[in-house]
C-alpha positions as CSV (number, residue, x, y, z in Angstrom):
1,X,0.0,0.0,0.0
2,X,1.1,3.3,-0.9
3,X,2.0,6.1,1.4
4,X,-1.1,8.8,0.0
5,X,-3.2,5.4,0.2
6,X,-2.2,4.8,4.0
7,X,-2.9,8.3,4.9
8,X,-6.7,8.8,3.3
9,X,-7.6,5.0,4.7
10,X,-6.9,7.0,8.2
11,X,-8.6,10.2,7.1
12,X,-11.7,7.7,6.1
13,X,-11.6,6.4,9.7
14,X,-12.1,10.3,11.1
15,X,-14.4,11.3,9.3
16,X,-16.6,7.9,9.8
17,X,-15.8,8.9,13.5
18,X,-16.1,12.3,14.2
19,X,-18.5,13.7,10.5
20,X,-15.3,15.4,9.5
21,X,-15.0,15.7,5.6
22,X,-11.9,14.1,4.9
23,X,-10.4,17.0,2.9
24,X,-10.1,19.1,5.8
25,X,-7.7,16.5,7.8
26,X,-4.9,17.4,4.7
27,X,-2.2,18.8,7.4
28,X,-2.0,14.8,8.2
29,X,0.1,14.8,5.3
30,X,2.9,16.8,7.0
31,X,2.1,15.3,10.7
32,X,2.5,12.2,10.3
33,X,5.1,9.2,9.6
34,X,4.4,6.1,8.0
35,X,6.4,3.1,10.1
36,X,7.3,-0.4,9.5
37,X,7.2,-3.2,12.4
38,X,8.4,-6.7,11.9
39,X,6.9,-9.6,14.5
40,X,7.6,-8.9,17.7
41,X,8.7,-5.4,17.5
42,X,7.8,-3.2,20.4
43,X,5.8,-0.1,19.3
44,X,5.7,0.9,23.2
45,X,8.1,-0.5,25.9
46,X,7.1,0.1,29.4
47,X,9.5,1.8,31.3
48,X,9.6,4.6,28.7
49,X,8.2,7.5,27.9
50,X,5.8,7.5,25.1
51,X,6.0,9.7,21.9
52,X,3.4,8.4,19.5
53,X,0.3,7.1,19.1
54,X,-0.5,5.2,16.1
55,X,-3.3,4.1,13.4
56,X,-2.7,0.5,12.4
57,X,-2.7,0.6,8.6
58,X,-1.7,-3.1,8.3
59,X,-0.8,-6.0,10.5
60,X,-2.1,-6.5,14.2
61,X,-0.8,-5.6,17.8
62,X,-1.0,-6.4,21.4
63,X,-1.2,-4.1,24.7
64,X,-0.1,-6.1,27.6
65,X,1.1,-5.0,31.0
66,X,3.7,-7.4,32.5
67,X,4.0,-7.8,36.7
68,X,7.0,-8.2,38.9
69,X,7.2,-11.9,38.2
70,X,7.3,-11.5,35.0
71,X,3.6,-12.8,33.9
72,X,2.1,-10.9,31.4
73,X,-1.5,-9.9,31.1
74,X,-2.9,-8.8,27.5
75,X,-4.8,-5.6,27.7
76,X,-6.3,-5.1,24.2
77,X,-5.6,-6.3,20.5
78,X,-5.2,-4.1,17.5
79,X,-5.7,-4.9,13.8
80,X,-6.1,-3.3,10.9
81,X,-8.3,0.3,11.1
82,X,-7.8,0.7,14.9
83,X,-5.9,3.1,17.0
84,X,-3.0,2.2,19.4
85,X,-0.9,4.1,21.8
86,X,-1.2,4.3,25.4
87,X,-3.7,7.5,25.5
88,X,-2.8,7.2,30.0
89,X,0.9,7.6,29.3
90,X,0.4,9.5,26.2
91,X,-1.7,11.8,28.5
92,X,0.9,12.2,31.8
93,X,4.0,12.0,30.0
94,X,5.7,9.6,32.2
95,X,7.3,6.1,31.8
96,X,4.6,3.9,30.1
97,X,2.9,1.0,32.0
98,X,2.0,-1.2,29.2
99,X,3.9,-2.8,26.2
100,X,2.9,-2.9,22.7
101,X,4.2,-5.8,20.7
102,X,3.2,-6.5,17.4
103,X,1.7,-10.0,16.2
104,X,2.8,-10.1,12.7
105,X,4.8,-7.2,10.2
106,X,3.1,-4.5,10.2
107,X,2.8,-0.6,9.1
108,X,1.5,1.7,11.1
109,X,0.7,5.9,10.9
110,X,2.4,7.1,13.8
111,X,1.7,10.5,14.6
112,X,3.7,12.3,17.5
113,X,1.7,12.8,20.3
114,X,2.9,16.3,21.5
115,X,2.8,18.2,18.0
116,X,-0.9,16.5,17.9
117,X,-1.9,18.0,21.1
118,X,-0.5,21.5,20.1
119,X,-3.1,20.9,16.8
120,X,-5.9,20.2,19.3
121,X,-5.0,23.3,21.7
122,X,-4.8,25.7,19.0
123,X,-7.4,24.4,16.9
124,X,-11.4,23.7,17.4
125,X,-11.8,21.6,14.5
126,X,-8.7,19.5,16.1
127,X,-10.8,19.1,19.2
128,X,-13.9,18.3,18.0
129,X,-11.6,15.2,16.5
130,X,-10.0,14.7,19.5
131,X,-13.1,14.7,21.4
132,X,-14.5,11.6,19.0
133,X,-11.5,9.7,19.6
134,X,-11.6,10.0,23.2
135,X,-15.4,9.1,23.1
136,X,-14.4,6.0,21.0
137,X,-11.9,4.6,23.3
138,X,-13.6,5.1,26.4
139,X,-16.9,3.2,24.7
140,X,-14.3,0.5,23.7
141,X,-13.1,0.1,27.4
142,X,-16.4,0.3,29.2
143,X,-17.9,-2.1,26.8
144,X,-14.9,-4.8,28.0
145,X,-15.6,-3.8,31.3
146,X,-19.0,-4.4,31.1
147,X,-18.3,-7.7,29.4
148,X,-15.8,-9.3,32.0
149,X,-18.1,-8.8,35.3
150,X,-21.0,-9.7,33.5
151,X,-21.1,-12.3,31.0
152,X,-19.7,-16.0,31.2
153,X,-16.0,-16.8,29.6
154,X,-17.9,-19.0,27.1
155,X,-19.9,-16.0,26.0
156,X,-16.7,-13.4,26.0
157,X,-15.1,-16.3,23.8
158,X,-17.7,-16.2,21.5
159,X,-17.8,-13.1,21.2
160,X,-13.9,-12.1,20.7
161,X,-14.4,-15.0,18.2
162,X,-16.4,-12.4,15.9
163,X,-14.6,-9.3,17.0
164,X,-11.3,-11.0,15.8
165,X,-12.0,-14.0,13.6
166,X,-8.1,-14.3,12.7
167,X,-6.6,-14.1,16.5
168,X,-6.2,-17.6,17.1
169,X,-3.9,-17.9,13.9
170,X,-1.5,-14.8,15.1
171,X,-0.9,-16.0,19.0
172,X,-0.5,-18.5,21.2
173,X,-3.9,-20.1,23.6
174,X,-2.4,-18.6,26.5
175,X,-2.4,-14.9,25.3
176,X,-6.4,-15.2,24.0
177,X,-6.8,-17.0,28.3
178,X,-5.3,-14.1,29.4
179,X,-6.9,-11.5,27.3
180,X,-10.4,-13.2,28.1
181,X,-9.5,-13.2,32.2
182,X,-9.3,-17.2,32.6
183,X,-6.5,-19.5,32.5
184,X,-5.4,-21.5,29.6
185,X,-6.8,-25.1,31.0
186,X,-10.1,-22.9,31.4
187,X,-10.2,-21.8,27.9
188,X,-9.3,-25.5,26.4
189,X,-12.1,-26.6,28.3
190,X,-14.2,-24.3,26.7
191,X,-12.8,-25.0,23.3
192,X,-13.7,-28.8,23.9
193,X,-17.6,-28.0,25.3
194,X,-17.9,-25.9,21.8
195,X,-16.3,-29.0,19.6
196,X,-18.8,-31.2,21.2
197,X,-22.1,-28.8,20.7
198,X,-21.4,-28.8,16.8
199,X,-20.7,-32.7,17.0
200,X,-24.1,-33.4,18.4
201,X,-25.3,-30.9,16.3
């Protein structure tokens, strides 16, 4: 994919978010940078202080905070059309708290956090933007929220099944278990009760 062509596949993604018309987001052209990621490449380290936030253009990503032991707990997955970038330590400017690894090669629009936030202080047509995106995530986070203390880990299976039909071909069992909150004998249980139903069925 082109450079021009990776840049007005973001633009798209505003306007469908925020009503923008997508010839007004042209000073994107001179913003941002278009990066290349191979697997396993860290977009984000913890320990570090951010710089960018990104638009993933193509290839996928995963957030994942790691603990004192070492165990690592996956905090959200990224493909193509979504945003990444820790917006907390994009937001305090201190030494992130989460990792960002990607799944596979990948390119993503990486736009640098502080020049963006100088668009959207000087700018109303910037906040209005800024004020979708925000609005976005946090409806993205609530709704997981919403889904861990309420429904079963069958049902949040299921349904990360349709969210993300490829995920189980980009990482190992014990990533999706840890993304979905249950342990990996937990979710190969599950996998077996859902192997059965369609047998019987």
């Amino acid at each position: 994919m082109q450079h021009m062509e990776i840049l007005e596949e973001l633009k798209k993604v505003l306007h469908d978010l925020s009503g923008t018309p997508t010839e007004s987001l042209s000073i994107l052209d001179d913003l941002c940078l278009i990066k290349q990621y191979k697997k396993r490449d860290l977009f984000l380290t913890s320990g570090k202080t951010p710089i960018y936030s990104g638009f993933v253009a193509e290839g996928a990503f995963r957030e994942y905070y790691t603990d004192k032991n070492g165990r690592e707990y996956n905090k959200a997955f990224c493909f193509k059309g979504d945003f990444t970038g820790s917006y907390y330590d994009l937001h305090l400017q201190k030494p992130s708290l989460v990792n960002i690894e990607a799944l596979t090669d990948s390119t993503v629009v990486v736009i640098d956090h502080k020049k963006y936030q100088q668009l959207v202080g000087s700018d109303a047509f910037w906040f209005r933007v800024s004020h979708a995106l925000t609005h976005n995530l946090l409806m993205k986070k609530f709704e997981k929220e919403y889904e861990l203390l309420t429904l079963e880990a069958a049902e949040r299976y299921e349904l990360m099944q349709k969210r993300y039909p490829e995920l189980e071909q980009l990482v190992p069992s014990y990533h999706i278990a840890s993304y979905l909150g249950i342990t990996p004998i937990s979710l190969s249980r599950i996998r077996a009760q859902r192997r059965n139903k369609f047998l019987i069925i």
